[in-house]
C-alpha positions, 0 to 999 in steps of 0.5 A, spaced: 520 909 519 526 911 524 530 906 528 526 909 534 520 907 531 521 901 529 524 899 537 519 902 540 513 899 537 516 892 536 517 893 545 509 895 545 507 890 542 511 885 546 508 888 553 502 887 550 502 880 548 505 879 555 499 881 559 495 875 555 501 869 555 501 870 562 494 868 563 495 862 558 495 855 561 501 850 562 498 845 557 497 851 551 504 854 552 507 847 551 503 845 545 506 851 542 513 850 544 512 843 540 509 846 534 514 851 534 519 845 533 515 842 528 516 848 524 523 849 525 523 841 521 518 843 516 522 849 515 529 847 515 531 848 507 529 856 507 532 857 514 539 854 511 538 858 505 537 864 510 543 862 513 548 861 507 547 868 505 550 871 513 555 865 512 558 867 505 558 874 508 561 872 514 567 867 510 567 875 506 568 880 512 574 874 514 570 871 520 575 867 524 573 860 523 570 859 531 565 864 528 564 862 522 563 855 526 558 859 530 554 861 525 553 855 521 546 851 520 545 845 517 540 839 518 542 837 524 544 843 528 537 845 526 534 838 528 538 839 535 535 846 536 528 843 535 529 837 539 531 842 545 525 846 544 522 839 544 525 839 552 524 845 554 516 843 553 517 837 556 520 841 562 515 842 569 512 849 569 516 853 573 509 858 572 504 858 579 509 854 583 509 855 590 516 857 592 513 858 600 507 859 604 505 860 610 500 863 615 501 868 619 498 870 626 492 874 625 490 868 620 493 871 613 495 865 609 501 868 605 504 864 597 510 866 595 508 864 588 512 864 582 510 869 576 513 871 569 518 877 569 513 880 564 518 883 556 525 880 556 529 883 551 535 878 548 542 882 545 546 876 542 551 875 537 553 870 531 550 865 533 543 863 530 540 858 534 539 863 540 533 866 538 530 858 538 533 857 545 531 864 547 523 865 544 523 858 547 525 859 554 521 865 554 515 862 552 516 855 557 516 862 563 510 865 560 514 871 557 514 875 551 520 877 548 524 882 544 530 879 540 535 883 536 541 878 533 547 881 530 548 884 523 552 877 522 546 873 523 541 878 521 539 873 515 537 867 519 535 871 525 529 873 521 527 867 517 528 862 524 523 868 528 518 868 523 518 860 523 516 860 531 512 866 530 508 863 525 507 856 528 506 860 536 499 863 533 497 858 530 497 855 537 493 861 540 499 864 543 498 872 542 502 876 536 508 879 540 510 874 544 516 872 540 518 879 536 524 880 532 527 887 531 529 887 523 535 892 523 542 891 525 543 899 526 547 900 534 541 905 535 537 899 536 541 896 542 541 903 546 533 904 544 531 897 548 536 899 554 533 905 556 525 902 554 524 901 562 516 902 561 516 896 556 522 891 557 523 889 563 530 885 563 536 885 558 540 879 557 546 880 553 549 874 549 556 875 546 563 879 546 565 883 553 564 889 549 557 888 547 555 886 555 559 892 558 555 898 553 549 895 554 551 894 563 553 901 563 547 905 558 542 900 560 536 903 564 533 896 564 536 891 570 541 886 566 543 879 566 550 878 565 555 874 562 561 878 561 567 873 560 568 866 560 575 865 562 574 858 564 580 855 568 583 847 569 587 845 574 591 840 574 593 836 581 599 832 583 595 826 584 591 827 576 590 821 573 594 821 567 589 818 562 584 822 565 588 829 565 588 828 557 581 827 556 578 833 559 583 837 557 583 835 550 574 836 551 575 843 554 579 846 549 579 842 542 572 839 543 569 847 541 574 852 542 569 858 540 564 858 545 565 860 553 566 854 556 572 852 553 578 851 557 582 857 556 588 857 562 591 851 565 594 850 571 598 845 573 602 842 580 609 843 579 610 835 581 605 833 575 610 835 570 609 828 566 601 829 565 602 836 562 607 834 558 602 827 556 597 834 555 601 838 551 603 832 546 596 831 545 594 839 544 599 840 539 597 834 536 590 838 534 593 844 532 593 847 539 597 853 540 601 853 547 602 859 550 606 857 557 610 860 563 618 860 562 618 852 566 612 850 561 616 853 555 623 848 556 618 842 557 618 842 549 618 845 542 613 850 539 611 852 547 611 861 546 612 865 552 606 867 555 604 875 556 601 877 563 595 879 558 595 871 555 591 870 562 586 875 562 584 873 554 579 869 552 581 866 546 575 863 543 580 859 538 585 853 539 589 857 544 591 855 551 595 858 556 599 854 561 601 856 567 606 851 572 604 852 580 607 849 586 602 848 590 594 849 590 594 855 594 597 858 588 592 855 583 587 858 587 590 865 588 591 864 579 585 862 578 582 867 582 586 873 579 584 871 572 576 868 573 570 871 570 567 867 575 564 862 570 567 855 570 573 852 573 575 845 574 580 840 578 583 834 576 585 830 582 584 823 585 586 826 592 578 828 595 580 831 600 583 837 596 577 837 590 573 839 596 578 844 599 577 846 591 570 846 590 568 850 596 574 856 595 573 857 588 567 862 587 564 861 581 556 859 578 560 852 575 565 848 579 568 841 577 571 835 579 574 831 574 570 833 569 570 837 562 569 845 563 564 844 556 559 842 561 556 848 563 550 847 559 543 848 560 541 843 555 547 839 559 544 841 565 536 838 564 534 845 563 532 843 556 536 850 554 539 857 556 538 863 554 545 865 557 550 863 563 550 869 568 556 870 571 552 874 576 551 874 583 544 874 583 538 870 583 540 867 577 547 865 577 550 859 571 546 857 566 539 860 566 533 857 564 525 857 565 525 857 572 531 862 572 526 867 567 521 867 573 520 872 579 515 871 584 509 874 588 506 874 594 498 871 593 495 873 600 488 869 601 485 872 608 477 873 611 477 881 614 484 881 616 486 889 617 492 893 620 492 896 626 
């Protein structure tokens, strides 16, 4: 069977499935989210055998080691995805939710109620854990999908996927709402952008270059995470102790992912605080890339490059930049953003509100750790991504953010004329 093929029979069956889970109750698609992370436990030594093998490829093909991070499963990661799958269950029904609703003056009575977007396909990379997080919030939101994992991943993608669409069925949910495509080949990719007749939003999850081919070749409409250039800035009136720890958190915690810190920003009267960070940085392997008057504040500082700031690292880098003022802050911040996360460390209120309001992206913070911007953090259970769109899902998307509308329209004889 060709590439084509495989694609395309894949998407039908998921359309299929679609028109009969979006007519199954709330309770029933809850049951099957709570079988499904059941099955995850019961099935948790194959899926890590799965794994091992995408693992000792990966440490082969030289993988860095955030990505190998990435990809890893063991029993607990496991048992955290089950437990999210577990709260995107417990979560209220974002179906058949009445956004609005009024009467007009000929006595129509007008809903604007919430609907499945009906196929959603799901591009990602390297990490496994995305096809439970995104089969479930499909699932909560009463859609089908369609998930294609990369070839680093292809081996736990598989036996994660056949775990869910195993326990879904025999919950009464239609063969086809959770499809994997069982090939790595790049065909695959460019076949499900141009499947407008049978997927019905793209999602993308991984390095910029997979969301711009998929942006610019897609015939599909595409929910966007392009970068995740996260930024701090580091205020004059930043408490010393407290800068430290949210530096530390956003950078060091888990350097691979989005929102980890990659640039900071400090006030040219806040020295003593950058100093206090870089000490802490270097001190976990932190490698520092600063501007000329972060470089003379101590050893082991390298010269950072105009491209140093528009990099997103993924890795235990950090570029730092000192300003003179907050306005130069946010003409930084707004130069390098990916519109993501940012954040600002200050005791002085009035300036983190002047901060929160001006910096335009889906996560802002105010003395709090950038690595937040999470759905599972956030209480939407999980996120099959963070958009950095201007759309109607911005941030953390969730089940509700996987949700369009309709309008239900009730009358008795009403006509135009």
């Amino acid at each position: 069977m060709s590439v084509q093929q495989q694609v395309t029979e894949t998407a039908r069956a998921a359309r299929q499935a679609a028109r009969s889970l979006a007519a199954i109750d709330a309770r029933q698609r809850a049951a099957a989210l709570r079988a499904m992370a059941q099955a995850l436990r019961d099935n948790a030594a194959e899926i890590i055998e799965a794994n091992a093998v995408d693992m000792q490829a990966g440490e082969k093909s030289g993988l860095i080691s955030a990505m190998l991070d990435r990809l890893l499963l063991n029993e607990d990661r496991i048992e955290d995805i089950a437990v999210g799958l577990e709260e995107i269950a417990d979560l209220p029904d974002p179906v058949g939710h009445v956004i609005k609703e009024w009467k007009i003056e000929n006595g129509l009575k007008i809903q604007r109620v919430s609907t499945p977007i009906g196929v959603i396909g799901i591009i990602y990379e390297s990490r496994p854990n995305v096809t439970a997080d995104a089969a479930g919030l499909c699932i909560k939101s009463g859609n089908a999908c369609v998930l294609r994992g990369g070839s680093e991943s292809i081996n736990s993608n598989l036996a994660i996927a056949k775990v869910l669409q195993q326990a879904a069925e025999a919950e009464g949910l239609p063969a086809g709402a959770i499809s994997m495509i069982p090939i790595t080949d790049r065909e695959a990719v460019g076949i499900m952008c141009r499947s407008p007749e049978y997927i019905d939003l793209i999602v993308p999850r991984g390095g910029e270059g997979l969301i711009r081919a998929v942006s610019e070749n897609a015939q599909v409409p595409v929910l966007k995470h392009y970068r995740g250039m996260t930024q701090i800035y580091v205020d004059e009136a930043a408490d010393l102790d407290l800068a430290v720890k949210l530096v530390h958190n956003a950078k060091v915690q888990r350097p691979g992912v989005c929102n980890a810190v990659e640039n900071l920003y400090v006030h040219t009267e806040a020295v003593d605080v950058l100093q206090a960070i870089v000490e802490d940085l270097q001190a976990a392997d932190v490698e520092i890339r600063g501007c000329s008057r972060t470089v003379a504040l101590a050893e082991g500082i390298t010269h950072a490059g105009d491209e140093d700031f528009d990099t997103e690292y993924l890795d235990l880098i950090l570029s730092v930049m000192i300003v003179d003022s907050l306005d130069d802050a946010l003409e930084q911040i707004a130069l390098h953003t990916s519109g993501l996360t940012e954040a600002i460390i200050t005791e002085d209120q009035e300036t983190a509100e002047r901060f929160l309001r001006e910096v335009d992206s889906a996560a802002v913070y105010h003395n709090a750790s950038t690595r937040l911007t999470d759905g599972g953090v956030f209480g939407l259970g999980a996120e099959i991504g963070v958009s950095t769109d201007r759309i109607h899902a911005r941030g953390p998307v969730g089940a509700a953010e996987l949700t369009i509308y309709k309008y239900v329209c009730r009358g008795d004889g009403q006509i135009r004329t």
